[in-house]
C-alpha positions in Angstrom: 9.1 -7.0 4.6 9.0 -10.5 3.3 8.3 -10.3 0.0 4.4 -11.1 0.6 1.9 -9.6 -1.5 -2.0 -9.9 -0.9 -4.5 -8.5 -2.9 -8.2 -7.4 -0.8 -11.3 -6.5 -1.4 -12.3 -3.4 0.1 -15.3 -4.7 1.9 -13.3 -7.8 3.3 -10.0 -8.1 6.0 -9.4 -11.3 4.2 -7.1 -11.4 1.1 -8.9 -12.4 -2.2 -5.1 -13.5 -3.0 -1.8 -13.8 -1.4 1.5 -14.5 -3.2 4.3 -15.4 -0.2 8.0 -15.0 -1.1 6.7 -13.3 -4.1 10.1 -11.6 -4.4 12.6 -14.3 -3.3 12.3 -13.1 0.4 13.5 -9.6 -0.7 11.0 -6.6 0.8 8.3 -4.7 -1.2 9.5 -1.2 -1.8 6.8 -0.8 -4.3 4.0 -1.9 -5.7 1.8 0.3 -8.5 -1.2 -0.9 -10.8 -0.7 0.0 -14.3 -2.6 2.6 -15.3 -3.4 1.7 -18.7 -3.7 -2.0 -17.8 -5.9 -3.1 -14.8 -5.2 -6.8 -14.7 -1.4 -5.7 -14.2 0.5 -4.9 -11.6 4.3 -4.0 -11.0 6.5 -4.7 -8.1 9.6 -3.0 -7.3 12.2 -5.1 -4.7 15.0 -4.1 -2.2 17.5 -5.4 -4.6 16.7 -3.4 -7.4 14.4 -5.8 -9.4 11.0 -5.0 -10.5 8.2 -8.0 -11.2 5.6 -7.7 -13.8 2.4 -9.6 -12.6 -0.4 -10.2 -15.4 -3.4 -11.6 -13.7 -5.1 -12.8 -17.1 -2.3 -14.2 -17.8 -1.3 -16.1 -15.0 -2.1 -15.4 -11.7 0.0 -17.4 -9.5 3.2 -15.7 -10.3 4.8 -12.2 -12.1 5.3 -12.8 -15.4 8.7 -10.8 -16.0 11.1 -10.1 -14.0 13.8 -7.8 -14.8 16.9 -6.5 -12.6 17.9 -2.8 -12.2 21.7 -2.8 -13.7 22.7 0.3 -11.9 21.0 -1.3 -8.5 19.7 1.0 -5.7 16.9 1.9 -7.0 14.7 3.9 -4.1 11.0 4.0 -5.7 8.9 3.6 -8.8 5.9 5.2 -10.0 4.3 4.4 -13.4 2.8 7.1 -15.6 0.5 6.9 -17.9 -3.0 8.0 -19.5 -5.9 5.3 -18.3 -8.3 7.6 -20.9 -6.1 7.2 -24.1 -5.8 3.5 -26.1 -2.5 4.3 -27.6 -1.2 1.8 -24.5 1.9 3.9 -23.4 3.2 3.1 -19.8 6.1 4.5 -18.1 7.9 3.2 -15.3 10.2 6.3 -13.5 12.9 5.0 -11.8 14.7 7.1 -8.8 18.0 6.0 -7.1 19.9 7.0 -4.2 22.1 8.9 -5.7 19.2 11.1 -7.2 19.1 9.6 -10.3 16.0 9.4 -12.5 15.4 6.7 -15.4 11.8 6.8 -17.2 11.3 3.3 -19.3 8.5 2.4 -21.5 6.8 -1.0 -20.6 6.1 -3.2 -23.8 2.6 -2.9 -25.3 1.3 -6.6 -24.2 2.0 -5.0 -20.6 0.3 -1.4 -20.9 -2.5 -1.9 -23.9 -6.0 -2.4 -22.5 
């Protein structure tokens, strides 16, 4: 609710990493690893903005961000296919008002 985002271990309760205010305060709505990528992670904000976070290349904080225009966005998922190199990554977009929007994510972001 805070913006915080930590990343664990599965055998540990104590965060390998934690980013606070990773989102300028705003909450986490979502947050999806790519599926073609898996040093990089997206994160979708209460205001409509979605953060690009590349680990290799730079792992204190996202890498992109880029707003929504048409705001209220409700959720994200990313599609993809991990067992393909051709490095296409989708991000679907869904509104409140029901509207879906399916975007491409550049190559540096989705090639493994």
């Amino acid at each position: 609710s805070d913006g915080s985002i930590r990343l664990h271990q599965m055998t540990s309760e104590h965060p390998l990493m934690q980013w606070n205010d990773s989102t300028n305060g705003q909450p986490v709505i979502a947050l999806q690893w790519a599926l073609t990528r898996p040093a990089v992670f997206f994160v979708l904000d209460a205001s409509s903005n979605i953060y690009i976070w590349d680990l290799l290349e730079n792992d204190l904080l996202p890498v992109a961000k880029q707003p929504i225009p048409s705001g209220n966005v409700v959720t994200m998922a990313l599609l993809g296919e991990p067992e393909k190199t051709n490095g296409l990554l989708g991000i679907v977009l869904a509104t409140n008002s029901g509207q879906i929007d399916v975007q491409y994510v550049k190559k540096k972001w989705a090639s493994p």
